[in-house]
VEXDREN-2710 file (C-alpha; in Angstrom, 1 decimal):
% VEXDREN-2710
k/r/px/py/pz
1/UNK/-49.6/54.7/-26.0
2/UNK/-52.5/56.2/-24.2
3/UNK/-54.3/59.1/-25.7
4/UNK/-55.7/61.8/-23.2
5/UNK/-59.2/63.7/-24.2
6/UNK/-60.2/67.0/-22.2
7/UNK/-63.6/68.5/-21.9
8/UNK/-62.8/72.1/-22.8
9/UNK/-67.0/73.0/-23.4
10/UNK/-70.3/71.3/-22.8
11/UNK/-70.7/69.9/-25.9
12/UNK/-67.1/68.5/-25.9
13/UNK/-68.3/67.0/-22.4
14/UNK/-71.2/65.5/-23.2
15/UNK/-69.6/63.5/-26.4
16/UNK/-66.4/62.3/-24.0
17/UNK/-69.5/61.2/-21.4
18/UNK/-71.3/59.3/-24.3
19/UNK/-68.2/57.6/-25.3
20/UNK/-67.4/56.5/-21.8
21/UNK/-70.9/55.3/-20.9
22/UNK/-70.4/53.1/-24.5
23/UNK/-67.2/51.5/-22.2
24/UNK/-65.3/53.2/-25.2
25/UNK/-63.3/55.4/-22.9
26/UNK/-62.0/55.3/-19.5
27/UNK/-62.6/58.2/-16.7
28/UNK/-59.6/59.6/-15.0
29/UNK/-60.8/62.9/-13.4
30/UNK/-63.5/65.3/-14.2
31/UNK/-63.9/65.8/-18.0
32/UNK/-60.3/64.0/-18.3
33/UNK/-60.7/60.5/-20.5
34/UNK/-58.2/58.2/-22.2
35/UNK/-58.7/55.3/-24.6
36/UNK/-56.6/53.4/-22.8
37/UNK/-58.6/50.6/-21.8
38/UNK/-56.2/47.9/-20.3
39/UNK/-53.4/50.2/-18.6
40/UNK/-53.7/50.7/-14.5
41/UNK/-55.1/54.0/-14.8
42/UNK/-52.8/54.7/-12.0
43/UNK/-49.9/54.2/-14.2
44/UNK/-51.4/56.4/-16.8
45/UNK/-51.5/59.1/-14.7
46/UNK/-47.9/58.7/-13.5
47/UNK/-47.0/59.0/-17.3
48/UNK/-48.8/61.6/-18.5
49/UNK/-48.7/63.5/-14.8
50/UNK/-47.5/66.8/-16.7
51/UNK/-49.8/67.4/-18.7
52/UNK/-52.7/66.5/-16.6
53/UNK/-51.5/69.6/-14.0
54/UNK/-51.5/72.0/-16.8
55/UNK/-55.2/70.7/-17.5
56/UNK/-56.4/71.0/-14.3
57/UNK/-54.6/73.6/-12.4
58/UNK/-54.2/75.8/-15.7
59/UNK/-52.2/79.0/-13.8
60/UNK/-50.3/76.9/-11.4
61/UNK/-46.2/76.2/-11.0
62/UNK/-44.0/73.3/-10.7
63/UNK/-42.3/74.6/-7.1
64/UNK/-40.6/73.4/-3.8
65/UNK/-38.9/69.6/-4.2
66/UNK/-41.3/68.9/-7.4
67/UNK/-40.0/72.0/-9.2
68/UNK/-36.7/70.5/-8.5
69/UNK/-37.4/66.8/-8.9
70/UNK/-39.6/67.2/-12.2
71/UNK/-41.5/64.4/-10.9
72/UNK/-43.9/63.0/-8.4
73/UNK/-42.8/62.3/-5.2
74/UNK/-43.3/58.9/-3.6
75/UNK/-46.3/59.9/-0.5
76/UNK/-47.9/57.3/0.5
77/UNK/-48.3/53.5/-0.1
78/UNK/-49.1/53.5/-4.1
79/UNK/-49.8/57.2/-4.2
80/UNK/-47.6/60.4/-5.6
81/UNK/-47.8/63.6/-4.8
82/UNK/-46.6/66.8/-6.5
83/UNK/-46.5/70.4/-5.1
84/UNK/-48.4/73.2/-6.9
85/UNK/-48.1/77.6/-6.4
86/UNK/-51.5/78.9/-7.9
87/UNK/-53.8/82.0/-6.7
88/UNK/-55.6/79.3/-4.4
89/UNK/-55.7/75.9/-1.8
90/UNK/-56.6/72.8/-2.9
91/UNK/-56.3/69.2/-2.9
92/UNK/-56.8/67.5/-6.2
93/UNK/-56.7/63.2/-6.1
94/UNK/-56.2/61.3/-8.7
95/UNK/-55.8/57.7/-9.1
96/UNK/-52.3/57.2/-7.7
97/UNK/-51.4/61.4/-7.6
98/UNK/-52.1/64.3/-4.8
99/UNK/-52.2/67.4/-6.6
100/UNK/-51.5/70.0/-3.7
101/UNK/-51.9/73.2/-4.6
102/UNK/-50.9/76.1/-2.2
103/UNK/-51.7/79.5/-2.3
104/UNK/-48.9/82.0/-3.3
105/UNK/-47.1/84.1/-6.3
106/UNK/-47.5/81.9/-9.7
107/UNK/-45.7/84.5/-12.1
108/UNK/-42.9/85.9/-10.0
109/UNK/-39.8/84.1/-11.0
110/UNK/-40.8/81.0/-13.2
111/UNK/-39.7/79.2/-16.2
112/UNK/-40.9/78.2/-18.7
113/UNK/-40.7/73.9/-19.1
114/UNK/-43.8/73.0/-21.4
115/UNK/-45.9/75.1/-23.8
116/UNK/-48.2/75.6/-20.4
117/UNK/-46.8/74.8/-17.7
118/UNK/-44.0/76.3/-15.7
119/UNK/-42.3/75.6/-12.2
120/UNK/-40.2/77.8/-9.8
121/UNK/-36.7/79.4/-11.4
122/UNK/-34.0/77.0/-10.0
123/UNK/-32.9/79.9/-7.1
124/UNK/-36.6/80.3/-6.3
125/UNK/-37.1/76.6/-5.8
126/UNK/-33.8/76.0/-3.4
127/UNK/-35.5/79.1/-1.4
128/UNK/-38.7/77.4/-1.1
129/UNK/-37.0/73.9/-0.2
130/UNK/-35.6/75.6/2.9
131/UNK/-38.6/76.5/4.2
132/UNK/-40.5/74.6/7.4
133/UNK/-43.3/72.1/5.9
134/UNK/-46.2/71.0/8.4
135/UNK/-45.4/67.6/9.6
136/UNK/-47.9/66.2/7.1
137/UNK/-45.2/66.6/4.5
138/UNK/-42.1/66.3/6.5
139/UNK/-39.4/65.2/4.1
140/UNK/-41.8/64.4/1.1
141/UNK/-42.9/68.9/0.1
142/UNK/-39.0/70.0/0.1
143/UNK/-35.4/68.2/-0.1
144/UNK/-34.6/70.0/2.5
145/UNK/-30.9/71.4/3.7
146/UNK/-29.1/68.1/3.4
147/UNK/-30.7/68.3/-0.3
148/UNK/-29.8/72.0/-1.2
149/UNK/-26.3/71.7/0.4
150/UNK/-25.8/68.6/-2.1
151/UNK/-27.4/71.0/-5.1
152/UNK/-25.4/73.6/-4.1
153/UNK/-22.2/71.5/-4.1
154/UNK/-22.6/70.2/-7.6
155/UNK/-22.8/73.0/-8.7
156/UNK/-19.6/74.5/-7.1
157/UNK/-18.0/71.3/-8.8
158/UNK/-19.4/71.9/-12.3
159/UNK/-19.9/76.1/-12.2
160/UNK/-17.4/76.7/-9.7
161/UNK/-17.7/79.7/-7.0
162/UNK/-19.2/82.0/-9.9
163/UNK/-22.1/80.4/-10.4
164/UNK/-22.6/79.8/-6.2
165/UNK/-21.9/83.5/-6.0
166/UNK/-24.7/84.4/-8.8
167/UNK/-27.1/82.3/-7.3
168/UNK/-26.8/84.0/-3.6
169/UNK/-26.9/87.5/-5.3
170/UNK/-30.8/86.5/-7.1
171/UNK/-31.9/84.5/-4.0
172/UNK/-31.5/87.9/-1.9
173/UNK/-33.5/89.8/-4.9
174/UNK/-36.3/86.9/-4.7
175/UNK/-35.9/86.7/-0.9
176/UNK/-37.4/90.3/-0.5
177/UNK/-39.8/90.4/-3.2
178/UNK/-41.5/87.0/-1.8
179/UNK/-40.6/86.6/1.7
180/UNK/-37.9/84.5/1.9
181/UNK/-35.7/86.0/4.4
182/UNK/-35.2/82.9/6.8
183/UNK/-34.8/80.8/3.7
184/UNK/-31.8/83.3/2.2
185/UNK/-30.1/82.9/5.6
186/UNK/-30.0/79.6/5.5
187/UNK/-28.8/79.4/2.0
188/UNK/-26.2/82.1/2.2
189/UNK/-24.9/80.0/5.4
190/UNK/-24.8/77.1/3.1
191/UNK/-22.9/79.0/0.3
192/UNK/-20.4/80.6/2.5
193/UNK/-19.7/77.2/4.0
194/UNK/-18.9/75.9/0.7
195/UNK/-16.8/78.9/-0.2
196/UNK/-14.9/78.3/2.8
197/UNK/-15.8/81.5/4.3
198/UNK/-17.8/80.7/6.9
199/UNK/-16.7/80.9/10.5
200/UNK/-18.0/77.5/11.6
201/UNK/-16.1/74.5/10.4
202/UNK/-18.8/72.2/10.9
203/UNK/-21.8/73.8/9.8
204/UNK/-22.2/71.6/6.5
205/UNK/-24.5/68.3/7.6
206/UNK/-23.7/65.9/3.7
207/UNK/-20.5/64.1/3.3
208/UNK/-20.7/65.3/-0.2
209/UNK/-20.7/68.8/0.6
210/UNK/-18.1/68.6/3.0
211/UNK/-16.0/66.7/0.4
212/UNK/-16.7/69.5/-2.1
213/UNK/-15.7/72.6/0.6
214/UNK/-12.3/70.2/1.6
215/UNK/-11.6/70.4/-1.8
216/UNK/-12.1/66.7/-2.4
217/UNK/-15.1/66.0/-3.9
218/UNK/-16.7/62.6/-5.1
219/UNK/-18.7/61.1/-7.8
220/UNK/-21.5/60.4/-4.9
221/UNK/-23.6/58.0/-8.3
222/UNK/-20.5/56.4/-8.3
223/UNK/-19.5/55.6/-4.4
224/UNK/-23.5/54.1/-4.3
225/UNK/-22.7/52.1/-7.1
226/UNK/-19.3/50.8/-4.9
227/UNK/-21.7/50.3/-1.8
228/UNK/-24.1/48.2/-3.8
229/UNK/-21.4/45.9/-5.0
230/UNK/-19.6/45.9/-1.4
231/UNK/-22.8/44.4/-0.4
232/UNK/-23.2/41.8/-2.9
233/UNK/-20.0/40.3/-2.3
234/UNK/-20.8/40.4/1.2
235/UNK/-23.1/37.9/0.3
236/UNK/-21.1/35.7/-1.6
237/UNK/-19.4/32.5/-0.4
238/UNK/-16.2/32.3/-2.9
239/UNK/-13.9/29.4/-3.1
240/UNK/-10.6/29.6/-2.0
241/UNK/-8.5/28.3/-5.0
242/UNK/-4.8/28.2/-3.3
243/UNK/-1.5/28.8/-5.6
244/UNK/1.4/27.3/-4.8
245/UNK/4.4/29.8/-5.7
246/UNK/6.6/28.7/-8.2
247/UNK/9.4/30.7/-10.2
248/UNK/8.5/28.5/-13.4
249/UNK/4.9/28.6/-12.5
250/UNK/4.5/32.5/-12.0
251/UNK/6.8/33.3/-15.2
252/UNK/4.0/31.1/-17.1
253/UNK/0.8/31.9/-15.9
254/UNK/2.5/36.0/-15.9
255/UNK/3.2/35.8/-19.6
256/UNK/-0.1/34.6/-20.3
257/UNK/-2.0/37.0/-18.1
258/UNK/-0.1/39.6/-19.8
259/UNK/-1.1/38.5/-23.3
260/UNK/-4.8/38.0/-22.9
261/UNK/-5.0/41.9/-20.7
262/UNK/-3.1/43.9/-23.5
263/UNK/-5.4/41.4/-26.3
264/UNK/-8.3/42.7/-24.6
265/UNK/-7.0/46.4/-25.2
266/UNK/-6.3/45.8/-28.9
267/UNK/-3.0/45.5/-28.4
268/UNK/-2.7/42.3/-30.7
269/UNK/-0.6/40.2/-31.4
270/UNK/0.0/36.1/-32.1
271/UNK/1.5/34.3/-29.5
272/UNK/4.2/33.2/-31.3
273/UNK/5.0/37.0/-31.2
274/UNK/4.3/37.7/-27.8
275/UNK/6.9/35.4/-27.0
276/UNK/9.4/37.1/-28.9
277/UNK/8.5/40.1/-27.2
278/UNK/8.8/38.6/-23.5
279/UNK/11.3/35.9/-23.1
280/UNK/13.8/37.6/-26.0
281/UNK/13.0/41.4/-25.9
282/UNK/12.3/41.7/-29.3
283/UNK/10.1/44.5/-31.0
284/UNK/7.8/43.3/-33.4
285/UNK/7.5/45.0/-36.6
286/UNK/8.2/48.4/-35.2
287/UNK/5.4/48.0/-33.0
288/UNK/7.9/49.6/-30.1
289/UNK/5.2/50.9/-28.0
290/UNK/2.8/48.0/-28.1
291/UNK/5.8/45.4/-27.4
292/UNK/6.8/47.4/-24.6
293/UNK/3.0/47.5/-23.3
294/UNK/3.4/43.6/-23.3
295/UNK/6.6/43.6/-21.5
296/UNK/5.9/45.9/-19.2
297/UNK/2.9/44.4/-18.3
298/UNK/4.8/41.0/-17.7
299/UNK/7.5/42.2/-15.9
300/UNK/5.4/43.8/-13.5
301/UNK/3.0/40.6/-12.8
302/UNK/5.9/38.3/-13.0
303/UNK/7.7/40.4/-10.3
304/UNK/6.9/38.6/-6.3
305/UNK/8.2/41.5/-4.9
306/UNK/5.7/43.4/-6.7
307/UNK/2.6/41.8/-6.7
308/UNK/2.7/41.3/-3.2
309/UNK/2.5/44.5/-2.3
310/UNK/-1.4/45.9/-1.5
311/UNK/-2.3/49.1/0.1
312/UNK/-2.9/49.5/3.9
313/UNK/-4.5/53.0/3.6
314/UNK/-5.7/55.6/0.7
315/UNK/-2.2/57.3/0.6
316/UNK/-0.4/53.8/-0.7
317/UNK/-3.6/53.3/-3.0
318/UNK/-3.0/56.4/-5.1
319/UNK/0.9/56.2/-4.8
320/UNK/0.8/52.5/-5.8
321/UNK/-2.0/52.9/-8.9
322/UNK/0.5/55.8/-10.3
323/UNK/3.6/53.6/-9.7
324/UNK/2.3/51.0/-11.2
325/UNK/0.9/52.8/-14.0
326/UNK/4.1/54.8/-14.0
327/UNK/5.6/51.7/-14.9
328/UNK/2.9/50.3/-17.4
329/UNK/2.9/53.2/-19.5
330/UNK/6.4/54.6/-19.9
331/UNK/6.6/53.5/-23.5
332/UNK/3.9/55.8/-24.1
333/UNK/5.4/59.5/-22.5
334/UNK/2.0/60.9/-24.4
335/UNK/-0.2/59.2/-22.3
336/UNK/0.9/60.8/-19.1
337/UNK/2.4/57.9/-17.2
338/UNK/2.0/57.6/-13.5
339/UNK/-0.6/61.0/-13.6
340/UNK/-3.5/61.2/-12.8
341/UNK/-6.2/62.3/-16.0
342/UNK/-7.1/66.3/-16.5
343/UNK/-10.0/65.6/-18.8
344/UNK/-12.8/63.4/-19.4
345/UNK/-12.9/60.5/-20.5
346/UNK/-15.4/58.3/-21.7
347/UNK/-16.1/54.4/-23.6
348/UNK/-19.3/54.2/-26.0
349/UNK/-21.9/56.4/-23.7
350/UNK/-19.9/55.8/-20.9
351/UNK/-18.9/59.1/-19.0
352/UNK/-16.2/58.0/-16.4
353/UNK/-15.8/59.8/-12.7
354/UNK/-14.7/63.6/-13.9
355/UNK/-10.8/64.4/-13.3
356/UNK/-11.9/66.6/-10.2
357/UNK/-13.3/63.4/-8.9
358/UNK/-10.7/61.2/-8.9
359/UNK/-9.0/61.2/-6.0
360/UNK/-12.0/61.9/-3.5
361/UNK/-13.4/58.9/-5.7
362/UNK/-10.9/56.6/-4.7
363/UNK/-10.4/57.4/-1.4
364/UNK/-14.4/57.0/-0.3
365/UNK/-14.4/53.6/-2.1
366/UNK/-11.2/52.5/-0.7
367/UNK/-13.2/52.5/3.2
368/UNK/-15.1/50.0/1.8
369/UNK/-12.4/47.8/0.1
370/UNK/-10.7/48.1/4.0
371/UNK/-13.9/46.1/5.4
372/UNK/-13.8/43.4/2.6
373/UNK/-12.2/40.0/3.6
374/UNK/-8.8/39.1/1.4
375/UNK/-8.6/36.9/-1.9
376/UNK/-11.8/37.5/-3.8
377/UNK/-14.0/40.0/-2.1
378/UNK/-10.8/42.4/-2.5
379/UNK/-9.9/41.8/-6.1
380/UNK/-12.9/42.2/-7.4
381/UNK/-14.0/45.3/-5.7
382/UNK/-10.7/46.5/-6.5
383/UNK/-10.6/46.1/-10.0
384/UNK/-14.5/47.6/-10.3
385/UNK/-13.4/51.0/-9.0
386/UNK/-10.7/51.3/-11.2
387/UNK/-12.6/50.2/-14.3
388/UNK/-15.3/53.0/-12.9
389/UNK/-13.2/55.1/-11.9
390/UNK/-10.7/54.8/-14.8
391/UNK/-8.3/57.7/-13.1
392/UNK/-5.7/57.6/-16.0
393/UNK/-5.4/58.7/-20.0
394/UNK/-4.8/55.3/-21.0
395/UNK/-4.1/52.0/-19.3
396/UNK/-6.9/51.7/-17.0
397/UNK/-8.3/47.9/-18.2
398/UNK/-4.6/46.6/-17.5
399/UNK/-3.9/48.0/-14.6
400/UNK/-7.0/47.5/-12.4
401/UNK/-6.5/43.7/-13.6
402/UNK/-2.9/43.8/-12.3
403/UNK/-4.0/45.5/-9.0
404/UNK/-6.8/42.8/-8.9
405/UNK/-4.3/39.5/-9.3
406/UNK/-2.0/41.5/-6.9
407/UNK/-5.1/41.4/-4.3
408/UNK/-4.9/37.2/-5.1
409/UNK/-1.1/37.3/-5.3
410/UNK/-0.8/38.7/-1.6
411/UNK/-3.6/36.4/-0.6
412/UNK/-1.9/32.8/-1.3
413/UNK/-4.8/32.6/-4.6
414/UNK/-4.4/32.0/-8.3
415/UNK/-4.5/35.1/-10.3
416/UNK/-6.8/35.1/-13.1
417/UNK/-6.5/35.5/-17.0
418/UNK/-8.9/36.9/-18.9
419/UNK/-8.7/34.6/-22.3
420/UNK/-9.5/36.4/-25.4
421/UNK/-12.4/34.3/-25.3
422/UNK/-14.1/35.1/-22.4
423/UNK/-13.4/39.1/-23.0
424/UNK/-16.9/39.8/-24.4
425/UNK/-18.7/38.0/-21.2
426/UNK/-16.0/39.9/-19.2
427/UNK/-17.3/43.6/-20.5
428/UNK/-20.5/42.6/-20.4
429/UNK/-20.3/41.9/-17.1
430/UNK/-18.4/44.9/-16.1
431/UNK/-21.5/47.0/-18.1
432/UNK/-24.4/45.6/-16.1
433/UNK/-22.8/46.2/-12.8
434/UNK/-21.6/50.0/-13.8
435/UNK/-25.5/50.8/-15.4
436/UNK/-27.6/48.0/-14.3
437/UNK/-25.9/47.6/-10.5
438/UNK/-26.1/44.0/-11.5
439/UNK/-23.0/41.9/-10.0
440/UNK/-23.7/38.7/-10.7
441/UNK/-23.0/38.6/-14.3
442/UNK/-19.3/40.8/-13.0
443/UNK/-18.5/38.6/-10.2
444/UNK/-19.8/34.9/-12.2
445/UNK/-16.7/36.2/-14.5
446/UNK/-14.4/36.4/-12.9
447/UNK/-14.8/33.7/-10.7
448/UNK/-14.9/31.8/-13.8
449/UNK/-11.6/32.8/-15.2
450/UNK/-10.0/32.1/-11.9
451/UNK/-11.5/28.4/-12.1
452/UNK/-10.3/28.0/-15.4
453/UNK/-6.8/29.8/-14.4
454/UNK/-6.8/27.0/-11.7
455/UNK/-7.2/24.0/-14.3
456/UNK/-4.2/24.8/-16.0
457/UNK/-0.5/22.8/-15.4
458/UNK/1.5/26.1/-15.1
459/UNK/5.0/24.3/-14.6
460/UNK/5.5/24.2/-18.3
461/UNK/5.1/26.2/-20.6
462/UNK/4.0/23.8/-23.3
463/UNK/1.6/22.4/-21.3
464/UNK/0.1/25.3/-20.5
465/UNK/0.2/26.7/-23.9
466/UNK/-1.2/23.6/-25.6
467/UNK/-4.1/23.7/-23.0
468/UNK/-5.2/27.1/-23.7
469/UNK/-4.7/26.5/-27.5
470/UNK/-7.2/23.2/-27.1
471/UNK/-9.9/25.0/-25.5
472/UNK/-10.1/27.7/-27.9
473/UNK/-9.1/30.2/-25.0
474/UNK/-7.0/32.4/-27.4
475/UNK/-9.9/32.6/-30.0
476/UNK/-12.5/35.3/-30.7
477/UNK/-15.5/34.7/-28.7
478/UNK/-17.4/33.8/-31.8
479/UNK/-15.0/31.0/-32.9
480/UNK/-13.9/29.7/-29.5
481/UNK/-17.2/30.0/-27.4
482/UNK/-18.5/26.5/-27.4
483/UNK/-15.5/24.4/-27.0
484/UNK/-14.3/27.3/-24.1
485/UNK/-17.7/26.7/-22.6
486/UNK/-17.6/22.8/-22.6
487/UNK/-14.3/23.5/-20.5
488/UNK/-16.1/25.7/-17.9
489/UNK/-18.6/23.0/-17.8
490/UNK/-16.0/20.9/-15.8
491/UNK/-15.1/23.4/-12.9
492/UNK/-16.3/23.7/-9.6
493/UNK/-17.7/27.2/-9.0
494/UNK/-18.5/29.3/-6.0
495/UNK/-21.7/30.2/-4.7
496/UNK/-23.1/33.3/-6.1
497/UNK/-26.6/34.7/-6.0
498/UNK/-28.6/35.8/-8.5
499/UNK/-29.8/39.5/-6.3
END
């Protein structure tokens, strides 16, 4: 890691000058060194960016979009640029950073964010981001109103109105110590818009903050993430792996896919069991609720009826994801069947989309499941924003794999099991599209486990069984891996790219 030196007197200088002239140190501004002698000294900077303003502007703020931010902002091509409030005007270049400072109050308002260095107080810094910027720094100085309507907006969601009301009451305070009268109009417009008390129904420019003043606001990270994956399997050229419907068949494959998706939940149990369960309604070692979890599960993917129902607009979506989970679920009355959550909930480091968020959520995403073409490109997008999303207590894995084979179902396609097997390359695909925003791994899956759904002889039972059983598909990934693999080997794939 690189070390920074700083000439605080002559004699200090003169030593960091000897060193440097010795090729012992590197220059990166006046009487600023680092022994770093191999990093872009550009990138140095961009690290250590902090604590080189507190060095060289040693009064001066954090304020408009980079007391906000906390970073530099992208200016030009391989240069930063951060915004400075000190007693004076300057322009300070460094290798790959604009300081700019700009003349104004530097004690009025602040906190404190390092030992010696402070930026604007939040409510001072929205102020100063509604202000008019010369065209030199047109979007790049402040975020603008489209930027403090979002801010604003999350922070109705999170703080409610008290905290919007609290923050117009010490922007009018600020406004009239430091001159921000324009700016406080502008916010308190904003404000009231959100509150719903303003007169003009249109006065809010963001989709978010609309969504937010309807009462229907959206995890906005979240809908990105859904456009980024629309996009990928835009690009995708899937193969169309055609099912022909068969009572025997469908009870088969239904039984199975029901198995593996509860499996994959920890609801275990052998197959010999799982038959028992299924096919004779028996409970299994007074294991009621987690037979009835299998059942259920069966009885609504073995159902035609059922599974060939898909939604036409966002008010079938919601009513059909709480039906169906309705259904799911009723052998757990704790877990709030066919209701959407009312807390947050969370796998590993996980946070899912906040109970607020739900709905508006679901209904953003569900535009861009309307432009996707059938089989495929549906079900997969499908099943993402409900593992994202994950809108329920419990029952969220199972579910948005049922409303993903119902997608196939409808579309004339094999459904797709998810063999015990395959369920650690299956989460791992679902984590590097929700942190990474990287589908490949997601949609190579999946499209996998359709192929190898294909390959099967569903017409009996036996067959089928005895199939899976061979290729180690019922086994824990680190018993059945390479026989499963030598399967996949044999199966004709679609055309994915990598980006």
């Amino acid at each position: 890691m690189a070390q920074l030196y700083f000439a605080f007197d002559s004699n200090e200088a003169k030593r960091l000058s000897r060193l440097y002239t010795q090729s012992k140190l590197r220059r990166i501004y006046r009487a600023i060194y680092t022994d770093d002698l191999n990093t872009p000294i550009e990138n140095i900077v961009k690290s250590n960016w902090m604590q080189l303003v507190q060095h060289i502007v040693p009064k001066g703020i954090l304020s408009f979009r980079t007391a906000i931010d906390l970073k530099p902002i992208p200016y030009k091509e391989n240069q930063n640029i951060a915004f400075i409030t000190s007693s004076y005007v300057k322009t300070i270049s460094l290798p790959g950073l604009i300081i700019k400072v700009s003349k104004g109050d530097n004690t009025s308002y602040i906190e404190q964010i390092l030992p010696n260095l402070a930026r604007s107080s939040v409510v001072r810094s929205l102020l100063e981001n509604l202000s008019s910027t010369r065209s030199d720094y047109s979007n790049v100085k402040t975020i603008g109103e489209e930027g403090v309507e979002n801010f604003l907006a999350k922070e109705l969601r999170i703080r409610k109105e008290t905290a919007l009301n609290q923050i117009r009451k010490e922007a009018f305070i600020i406004a009239n110590h430091l001159g921000f009268q324009i700016e406080y109009k502008k916010l308190n417009q904003i404000i009231s818009a959100l509150l719903s008390t303003h007169p003009e129904a249109d006065f809010l420019k963001t989709p978010y903050a609309k969504a937010v003043a309807k009462k229907e606001p959206y995890d906005a990270r979240r809908l990105k993430l859904f456009e980024n994956l629309y996009l990928y399997i835009k690009k995708c050229t899937f193969r169309e792996r055609a099912y022909q419907f068969n009572l025997s068949s469908l009870r088969n494959l239904s039984f199975f896919e029901s198995y593996f998706s509860n499996y994959i939940e920890g609801t275990k149990f052998i197959i010999d069991e799982a038959e028992d369960i299924v096919f004779s309604g028996t409970t299994i070692n007074h294991r009621h609720a987690d037979s009835h979890d299998v059942l259920a599960n069966y009885q609504l993917t073995n159902d035609p009826s059922e599974m060939i129902l898909t939604p036409k607009n966002t008010n079938e979506f919601l009513a059909l994801l709480k039906e169906r989970h309705a259904y799911l679920m009723r052998g757990r009355p704790e877990k709030n069947p066919g209701e959407f959550k009312t807390g947050a909930n969370k796998a590993g480091n996980t946070l899912f989309v906040e109970p607020e968020d739900v709905i508006g959520t679901l209904c953003h995403a569900f535009e861009f499941y309307q432009l996707l073409e059938e089989g495929l490109p549906k079900a997969l997008f499908m099943q993402f924003i409900i593992s994202e999303v994950h809108p329920f207590v419990d029952g969220n894995g199972r579910l948005c794999r049922i409303m993903m084979n119902a997608e196939l179902f409808k579309a004339g396609l094999f459904k797709i099991i998810i063999p015990t097997v395959h369920r650690d390359n299956y989460l791992n695909g679902l984590r590097q599209a929700s942190r990474d925003q990287y589908f490949y791994t997601y949609c190579k899956v999946i499209d996998q486990a359709q192929a190898y759904t294909e390959s099967i002889n569903w017409m009996e039972y036996d067959t089928a069984r005895n199939k899976i059983e061979s290729d180690h598909a019922e086994k824990s990934p680190e018993e059945g891996l390479p026989i499963f693999n030598r399967a996949l080997r044999n199966l004709e794939l679609s055309d994915l790219p990598k980006a």
